[in-house]
N, C-alpha and C positions, 0 to 999 in steps of 0.2 A: 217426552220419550223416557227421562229418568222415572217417571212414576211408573210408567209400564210394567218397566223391570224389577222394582222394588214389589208390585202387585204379584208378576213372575214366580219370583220368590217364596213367595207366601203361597199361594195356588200348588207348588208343589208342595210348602210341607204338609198341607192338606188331606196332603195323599201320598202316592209313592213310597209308602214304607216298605220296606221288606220283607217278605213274607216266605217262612221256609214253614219244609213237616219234616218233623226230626222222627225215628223209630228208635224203642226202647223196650228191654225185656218187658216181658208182663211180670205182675209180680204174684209171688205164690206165697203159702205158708211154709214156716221154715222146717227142712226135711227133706225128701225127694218128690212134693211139689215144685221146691224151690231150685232142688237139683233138674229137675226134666225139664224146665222153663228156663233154666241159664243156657241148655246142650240144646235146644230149640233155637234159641235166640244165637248163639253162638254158631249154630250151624244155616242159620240164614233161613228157616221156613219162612215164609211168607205170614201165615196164618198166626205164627207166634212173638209177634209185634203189639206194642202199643205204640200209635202215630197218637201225637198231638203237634198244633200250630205253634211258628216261633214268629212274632214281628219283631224285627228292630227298628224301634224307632230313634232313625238319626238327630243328630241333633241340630234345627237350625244353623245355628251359628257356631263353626268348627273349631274355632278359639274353645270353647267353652263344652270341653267333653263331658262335665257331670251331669249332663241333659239326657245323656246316651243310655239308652239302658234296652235290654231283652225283655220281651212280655213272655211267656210261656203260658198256653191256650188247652184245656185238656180235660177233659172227660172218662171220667174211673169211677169203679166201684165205691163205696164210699168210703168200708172199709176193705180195701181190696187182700189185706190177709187173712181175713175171718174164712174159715177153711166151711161154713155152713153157706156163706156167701158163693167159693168157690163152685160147693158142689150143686148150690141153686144154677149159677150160671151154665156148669156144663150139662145137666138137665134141661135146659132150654127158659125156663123159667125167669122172671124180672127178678133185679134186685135193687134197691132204690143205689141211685148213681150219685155225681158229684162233677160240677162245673168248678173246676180250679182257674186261678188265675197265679202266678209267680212271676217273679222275676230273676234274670238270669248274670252271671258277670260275662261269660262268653258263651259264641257258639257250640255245641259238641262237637268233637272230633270227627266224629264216625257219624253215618247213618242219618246226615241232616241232607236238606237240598234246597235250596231259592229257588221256588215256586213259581214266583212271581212279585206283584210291585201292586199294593193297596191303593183301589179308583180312588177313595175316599179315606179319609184322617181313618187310622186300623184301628185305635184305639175306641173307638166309639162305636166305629162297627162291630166292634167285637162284644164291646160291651151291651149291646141293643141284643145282637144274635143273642148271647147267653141269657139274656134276659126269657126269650122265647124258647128256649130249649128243654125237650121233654128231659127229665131226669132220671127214667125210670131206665136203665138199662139192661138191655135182653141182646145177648149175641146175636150176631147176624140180625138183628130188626133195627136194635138202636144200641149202638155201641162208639168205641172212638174210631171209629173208619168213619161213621153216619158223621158225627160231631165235625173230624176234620175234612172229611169233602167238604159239609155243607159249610162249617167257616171261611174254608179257601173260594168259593163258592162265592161266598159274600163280599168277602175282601177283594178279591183279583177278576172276577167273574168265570174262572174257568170250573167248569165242571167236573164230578169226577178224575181227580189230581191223583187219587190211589192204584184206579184203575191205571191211568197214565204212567204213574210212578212203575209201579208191579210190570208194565210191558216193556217197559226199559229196561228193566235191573233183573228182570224174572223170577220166577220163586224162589230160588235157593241160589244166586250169585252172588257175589262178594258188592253190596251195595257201595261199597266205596270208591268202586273201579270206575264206574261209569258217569257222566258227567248227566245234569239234568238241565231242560230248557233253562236259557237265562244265565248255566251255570259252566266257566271255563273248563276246560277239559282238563289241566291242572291243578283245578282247584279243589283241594280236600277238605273237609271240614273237620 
């Protein structure tokens, strides 16, 4: 019966990691690209967001917190202030993109949400997706909304998590009011 439980154990850290989508200004060239993208973001549009994936992965054994650490998951431009970049993008046009990986020391405050909880070890999944992922990015066809469904997707099996996210919170509401599946009604990030 003792080996069960020790098996138990193991089987979840497997999986079950954490999985949120944080939203963050996009970034502009400095000037009043940079000023119309902070009053966008600031003012809550929907469309002037960048979502990327956050997992935490906990750490086994809770004695021992320097196991614990944030992945941050994310798909951008490559150079996202080259203002030639810029105005390929809002032309419609590809501009070669960038699969990041970072790590984090805490959640953000604002504009983050627990998604959900990873079938399968997130680290590995995460790291296989980006392995496959087109890098060429073109708004609306392949950008970080495509990158972060289709990771969240991967990770938790739910689909379309933006779309989900965006009906809850609406286009232009204070993201931080509302609580999201999974996530306490009190709890802010």
């Amino acid at each position: 019966m003792a080996a069960s439980g020790v098996w138990k154990a193991s089987m979840v850290r497997s999986g079950r990691e954490e999985v949120y989508v944080a939203a963050m200004p996009l970034r502009a060239t400095k000037g009043p690209p940079q000023l119309l993208m902070s009053a966008a973001y600031s003012l809550n549009f929907w469309n002037f967001h960048h979502f990327m994936v956050i997992i935490n992965n906990k750490p086994l054994n809770r004695t021992n917190p320097c196991s614990f650490q944030l992945l941050v998951y994310d798909f951008q431009p490559k150079d996202p202030e080259d203002p030639y970049a810029a105005l390929a993008v809002l032309s419609g046009r590809s501009v070669p993109g960038a699969v990041l990986v970072r790590k984090l020391k805490k959640l953000p405050r604002n504009k983050c949400w627990l998604v959900g909880y990873s079938k399968e070890d997130a680290e590995k999944v995460a790291t296989e997706f980006n392995k496959t992922w087109e890098t060429s990015l073109r708004v609306g066809v392949n950008d970080c909304r495509h990158y972060t469904n289709g990771l969240v997707t991967q990770l938790t099996g739910e689909k379309d998590v933006l779309k989900r996210l965006k009906n809850i919170v609406g286009p232009r509401e204070d993201m931080r009011e509302k609580p999201f599946k999974g996530e306490r009604s009190n709890f802010t990030l």
